[in-house]
N, C-alpha and C positions, 0 to 999 in steps of 0.2 A: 335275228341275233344282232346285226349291223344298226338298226334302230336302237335298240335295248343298251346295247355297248355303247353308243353314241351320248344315248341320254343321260347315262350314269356315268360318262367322263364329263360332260357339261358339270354335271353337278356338282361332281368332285371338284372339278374346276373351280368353279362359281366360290363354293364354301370353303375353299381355300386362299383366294382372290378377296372374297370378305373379311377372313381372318389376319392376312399380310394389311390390307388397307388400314385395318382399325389398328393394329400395333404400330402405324404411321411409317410404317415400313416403305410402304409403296402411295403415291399419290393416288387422287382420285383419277384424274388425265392417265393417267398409265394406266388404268385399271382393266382396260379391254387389250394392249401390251401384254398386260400378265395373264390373263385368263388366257393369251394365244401360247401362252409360255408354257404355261402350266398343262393346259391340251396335249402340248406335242409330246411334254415328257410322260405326261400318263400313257399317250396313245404308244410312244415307244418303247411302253414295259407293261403294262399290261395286256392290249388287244394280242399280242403275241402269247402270253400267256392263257387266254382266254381261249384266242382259238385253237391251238393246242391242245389242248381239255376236249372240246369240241370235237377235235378230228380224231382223237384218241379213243373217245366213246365212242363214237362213230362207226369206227373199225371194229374194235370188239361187238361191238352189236350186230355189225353185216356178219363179220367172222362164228359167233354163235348161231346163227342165222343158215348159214351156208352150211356149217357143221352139223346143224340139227338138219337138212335137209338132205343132206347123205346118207346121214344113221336112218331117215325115214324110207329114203329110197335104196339104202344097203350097196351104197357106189362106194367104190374108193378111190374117186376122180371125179374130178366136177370145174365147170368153166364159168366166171362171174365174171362180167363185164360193169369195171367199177373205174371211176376216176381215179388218177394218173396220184392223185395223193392220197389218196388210201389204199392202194395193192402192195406197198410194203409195208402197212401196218397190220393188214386185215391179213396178210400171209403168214406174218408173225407169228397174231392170237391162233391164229388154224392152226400152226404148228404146236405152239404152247397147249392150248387144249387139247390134239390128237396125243401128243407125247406123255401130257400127267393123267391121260383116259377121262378127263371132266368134260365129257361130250354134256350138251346141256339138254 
């Protein structure tokens, strides 16, 4: 995902760095200036947003997961050993799904 995000803020970069230079906005000499400019503000609003989506889907997916593996083994307790950023998401959806009965 850290590749994929990466190449599509370049670009973003790049084709907006093209479009500032030709409006003569920006010099040629500044041009790798701006593209670092242009970078940081993408990468400070969007990769946050990106991966957020990410760790959100994430969660619900393990959470459906864990839930369907209850209802199969008919427990009503159960222990997942998950990373430190996903246990209060994935606790969330388990609750959300036990309480509106949408076990999946």
């Amino acid at each position: 995902a850290s590749l994929i995000c990466g190449s599509i803020l370049n670009s973003a970069a790049a084709a907006s760095e093209r479009g500032i230079e030709q409006t003569g906005a920006v010099s040629s000499e500044d041009r790798d200036d701006v593209t670092t400019f242009i970078s940081a503000i993408v990468q400070a609003y969007a990769l946050p947003q990106v991966y957020t989506a990410i760790l959100v889907s994430r969660d619900e997916a393990m959470a459906r997961n864990i839930v369907r593996q209850m209802e199969d083994l008919d427990s009503r307790k159960a222990v997942a050993i998950v990373g430190a950023m996903h246990s209060n998401g994935i606790l969330a959806h388990i609750r959300n799904l036990l309480s509106e009965g949408n076990i999946p």
